[in-house]
C-alpha positions as MATLAB code, in Angstrom:
seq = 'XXXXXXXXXXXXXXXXXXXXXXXXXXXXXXXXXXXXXXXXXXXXXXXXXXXXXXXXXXXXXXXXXXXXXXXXXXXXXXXXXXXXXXXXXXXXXXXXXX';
ca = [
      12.578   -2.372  -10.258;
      12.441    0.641   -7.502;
      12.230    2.861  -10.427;
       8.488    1.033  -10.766;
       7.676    0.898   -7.592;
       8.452    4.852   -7.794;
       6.158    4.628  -10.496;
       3.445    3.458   -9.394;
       3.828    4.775   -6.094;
       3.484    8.480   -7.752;
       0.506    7.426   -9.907;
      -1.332    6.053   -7.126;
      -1.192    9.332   -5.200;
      -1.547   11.910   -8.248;
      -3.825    9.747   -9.759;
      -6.399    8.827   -7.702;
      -9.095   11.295   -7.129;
      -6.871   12.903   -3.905;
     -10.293   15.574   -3.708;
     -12.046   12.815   -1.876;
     -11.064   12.073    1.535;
      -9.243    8.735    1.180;
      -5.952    7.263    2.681;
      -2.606    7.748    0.367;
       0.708    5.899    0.063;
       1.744    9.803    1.667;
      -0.435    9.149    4.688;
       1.291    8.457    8.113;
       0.775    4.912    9.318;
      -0.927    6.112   12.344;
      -3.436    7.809    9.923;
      -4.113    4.156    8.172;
      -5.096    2.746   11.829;
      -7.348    4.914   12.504;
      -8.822    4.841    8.838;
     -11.866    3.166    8.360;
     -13.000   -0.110    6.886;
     -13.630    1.221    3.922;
     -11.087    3.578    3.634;
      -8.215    0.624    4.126;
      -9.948   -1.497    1.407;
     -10.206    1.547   -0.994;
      -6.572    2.205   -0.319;
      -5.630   -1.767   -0.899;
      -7.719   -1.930   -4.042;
      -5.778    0.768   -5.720;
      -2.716   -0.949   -4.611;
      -3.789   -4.385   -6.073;
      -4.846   -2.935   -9.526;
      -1.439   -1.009   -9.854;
       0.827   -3.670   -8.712;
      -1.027   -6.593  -10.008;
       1.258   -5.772  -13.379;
       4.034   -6.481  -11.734;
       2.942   -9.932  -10.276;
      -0.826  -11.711  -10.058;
      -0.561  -12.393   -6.233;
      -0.063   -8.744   -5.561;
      -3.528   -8.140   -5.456;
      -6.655   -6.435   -3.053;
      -6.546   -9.480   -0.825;
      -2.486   -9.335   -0.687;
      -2.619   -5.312    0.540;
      -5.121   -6.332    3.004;
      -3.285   -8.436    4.964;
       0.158   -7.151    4.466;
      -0.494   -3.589    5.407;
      -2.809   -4.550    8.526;
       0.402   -6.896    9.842;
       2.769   -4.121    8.851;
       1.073   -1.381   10.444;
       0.001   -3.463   13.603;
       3.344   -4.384   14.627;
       5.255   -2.335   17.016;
       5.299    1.752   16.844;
       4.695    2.997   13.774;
       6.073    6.502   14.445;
       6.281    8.987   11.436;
       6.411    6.614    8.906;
       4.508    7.047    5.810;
       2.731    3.921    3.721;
       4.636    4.243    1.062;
       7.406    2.521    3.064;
       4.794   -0.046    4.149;
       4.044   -0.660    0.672;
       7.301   -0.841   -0.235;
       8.091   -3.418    2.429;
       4.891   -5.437    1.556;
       6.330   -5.532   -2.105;
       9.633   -6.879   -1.366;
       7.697   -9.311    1.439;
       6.420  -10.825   -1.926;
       9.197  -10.647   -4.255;
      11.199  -12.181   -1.296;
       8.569  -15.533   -0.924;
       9.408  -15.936   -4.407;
       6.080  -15.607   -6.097;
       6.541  -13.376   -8.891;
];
């Protein structure tokens, strides 16, 4: 499973148009809080349409939330999203709704 995650992780920042200015899994949290609107629900909608293989509830919506409570709580420090994602993943795989 972490070999997926891995994966998709790498496909999501090669993949995805990085010449336009938009938020990466190899962005600092601090850079996602001060992203935009737009720029968060860009960055969640990749997520969900990569990840949504592995399970149907991690999706747009799921990304949303997850990141904006894992991001919002305490200091963020130097930490990238990629670890963010990875927690949000195994948030979900821990609820049991795979």
């Amino acid at each position: 499973m972490p070999k997926k995650i891995t994966f998709i992780l790498f496909f999501i920042f090669t993949g995805a148009g990085i010449a336009e200015a938009r938020l990466t899994v190899t962005d600092k949290l601090s850079t996602y809080r001060r992203g935009s609107s737009e720029e968060r629900i860009d960055l969640a909608t990749r997520l969900g349409k990569s990840f949504s293989s592995l399970s149907p509830g991690l999706d747009r919506d799921y990304f949303i939330k997850c990141l904006e409570e894992t991001v919002n709580i305490g200091d963020p420090r130097d930490l990238e999203l990629d670890e963010a994602v990875r927690l949000c993943v195994a948030a979900h795989r821990g609820s049991g709704e795979e």
